[in-house]
C-alpha positions in Angstrom: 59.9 32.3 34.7 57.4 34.5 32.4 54.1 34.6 33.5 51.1 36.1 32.0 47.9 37.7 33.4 45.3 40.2 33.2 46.1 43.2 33.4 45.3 45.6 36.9 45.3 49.5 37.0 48.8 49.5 38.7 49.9 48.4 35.7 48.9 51.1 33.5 51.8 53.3 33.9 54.4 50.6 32.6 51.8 49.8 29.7 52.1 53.1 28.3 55.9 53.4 29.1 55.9 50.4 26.4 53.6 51.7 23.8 55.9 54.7 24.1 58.6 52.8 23.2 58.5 52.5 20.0 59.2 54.6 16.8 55.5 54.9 15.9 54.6 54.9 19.3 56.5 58.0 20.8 54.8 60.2 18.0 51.1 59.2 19.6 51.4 58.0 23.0 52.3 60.4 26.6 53.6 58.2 29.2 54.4 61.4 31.6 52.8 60.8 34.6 50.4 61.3 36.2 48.8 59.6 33.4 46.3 61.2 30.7 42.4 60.5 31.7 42.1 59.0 28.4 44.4 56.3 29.6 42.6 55.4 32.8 39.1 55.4 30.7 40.4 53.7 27.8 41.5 51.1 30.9 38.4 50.8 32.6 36.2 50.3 29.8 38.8 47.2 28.8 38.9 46.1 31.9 35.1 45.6 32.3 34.0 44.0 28.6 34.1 40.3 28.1 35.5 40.5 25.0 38.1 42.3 26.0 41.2 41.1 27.3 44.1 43.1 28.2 47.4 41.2 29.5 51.0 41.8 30.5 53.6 39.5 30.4 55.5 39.1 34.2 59.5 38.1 35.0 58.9 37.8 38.5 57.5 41.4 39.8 58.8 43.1 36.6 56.4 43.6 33.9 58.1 42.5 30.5 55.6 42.5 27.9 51.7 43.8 26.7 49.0 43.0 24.0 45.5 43.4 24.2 43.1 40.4 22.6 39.7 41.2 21.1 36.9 38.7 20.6 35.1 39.7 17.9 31.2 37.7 16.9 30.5 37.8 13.4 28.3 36.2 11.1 30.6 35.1 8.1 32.7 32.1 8.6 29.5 30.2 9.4 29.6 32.6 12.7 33.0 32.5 13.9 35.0 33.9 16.6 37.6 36.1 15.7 40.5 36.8 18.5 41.9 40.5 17.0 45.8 40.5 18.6 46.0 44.9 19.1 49.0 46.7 20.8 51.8 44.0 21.2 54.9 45.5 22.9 57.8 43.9 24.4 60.3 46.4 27.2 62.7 47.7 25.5 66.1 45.8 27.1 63.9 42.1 27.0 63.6 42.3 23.2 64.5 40.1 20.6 64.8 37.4 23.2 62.0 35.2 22.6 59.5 36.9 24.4 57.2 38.3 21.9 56.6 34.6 20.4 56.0 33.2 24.2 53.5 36.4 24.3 51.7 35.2 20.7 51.3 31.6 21.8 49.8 32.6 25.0 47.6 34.5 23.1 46.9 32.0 20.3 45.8 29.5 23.3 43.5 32.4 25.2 41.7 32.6 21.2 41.5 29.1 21.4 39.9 28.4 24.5 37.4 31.4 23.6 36.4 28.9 21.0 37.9 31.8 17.9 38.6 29.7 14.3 40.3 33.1 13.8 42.9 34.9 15.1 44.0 38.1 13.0 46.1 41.2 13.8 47.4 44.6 11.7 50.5 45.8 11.5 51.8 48.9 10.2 53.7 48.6 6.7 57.1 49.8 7.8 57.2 47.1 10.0 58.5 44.7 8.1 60.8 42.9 10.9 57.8 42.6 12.7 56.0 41.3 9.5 58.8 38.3 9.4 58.3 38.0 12.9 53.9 37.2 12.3 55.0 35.0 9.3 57.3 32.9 11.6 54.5 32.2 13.7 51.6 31.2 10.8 50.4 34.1 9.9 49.7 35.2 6.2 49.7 39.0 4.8 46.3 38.0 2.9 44.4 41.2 3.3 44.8 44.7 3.1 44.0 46.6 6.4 42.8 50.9 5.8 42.3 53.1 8.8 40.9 56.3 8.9 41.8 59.3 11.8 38.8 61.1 13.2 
């Protein structure tokens, strides 16, 4: 039975193993261990804002699946809650198996009972099964997201 719950700092390791795991991923992410500082701090400063909310999915003791939800105050939208859905990975051998939607209605629901009329999320362009896959679950591509490295 999948679970879901906060995530703890044991669980870093297999959090990074799974953003490595992943075409864009293994370009930007180190999942040697022991783990880059960055990591850890990145982690702890999750870990204690309110607004922040970073969970793993759970198959009995083995940790399946990861996405981080942001709860973002704003004043358009007559002051809405938006729930910003970052850094969704599934492991590798547990993919395509239903797991990533579980994971998006679980996170749907935690927007929800924030009290979010919003729930949004980027994706990179050559993603396009994964752009399918938001589709599927109600999403629309109605804006244009830009980043910028510094």
């Amino acid at each position: 039975m999948i679970t879901f719950r906060k995530a703890q700092a044991s669980d870093l390791p297999a959090i990074v193993a799974m953003l490595a795991d992943d075409p864009l991923g293994a370009g930007r992410e180190d999942a040697s261990l022991p783990l880059a500082q960055g990591y850890r701090d990145a982690f702890n400063a999750i870990d204690a804002d309110p607004n922040q909310l970073l969970a793993v999915a759970v198959d009995g003791a083995e940790l399946i699946g990861t996405l981080q939800i942001t709860f973002l105050a704003g004043l358009s939208r007559k002051g809405a809650w938006r729930g910003q859905i970052e850094a969704v990975r599934v492991a590798g051998h547990r993919r395509s198996g239903g797991i990533g939607r579980l994971m998006f209605e679980w996170a749907i629901d935690q927007c929800r009972a924030r009290g979010c009329s919003l729930v949004q999320l980027t994706t990179d362009k050559g993603r396009t099964d994964a752009h399918r896959f938001y589709e599927s679950l109600g999403f629309t591509g109605s804006h244009i997201g830009y980043k910028k490295a510094l």
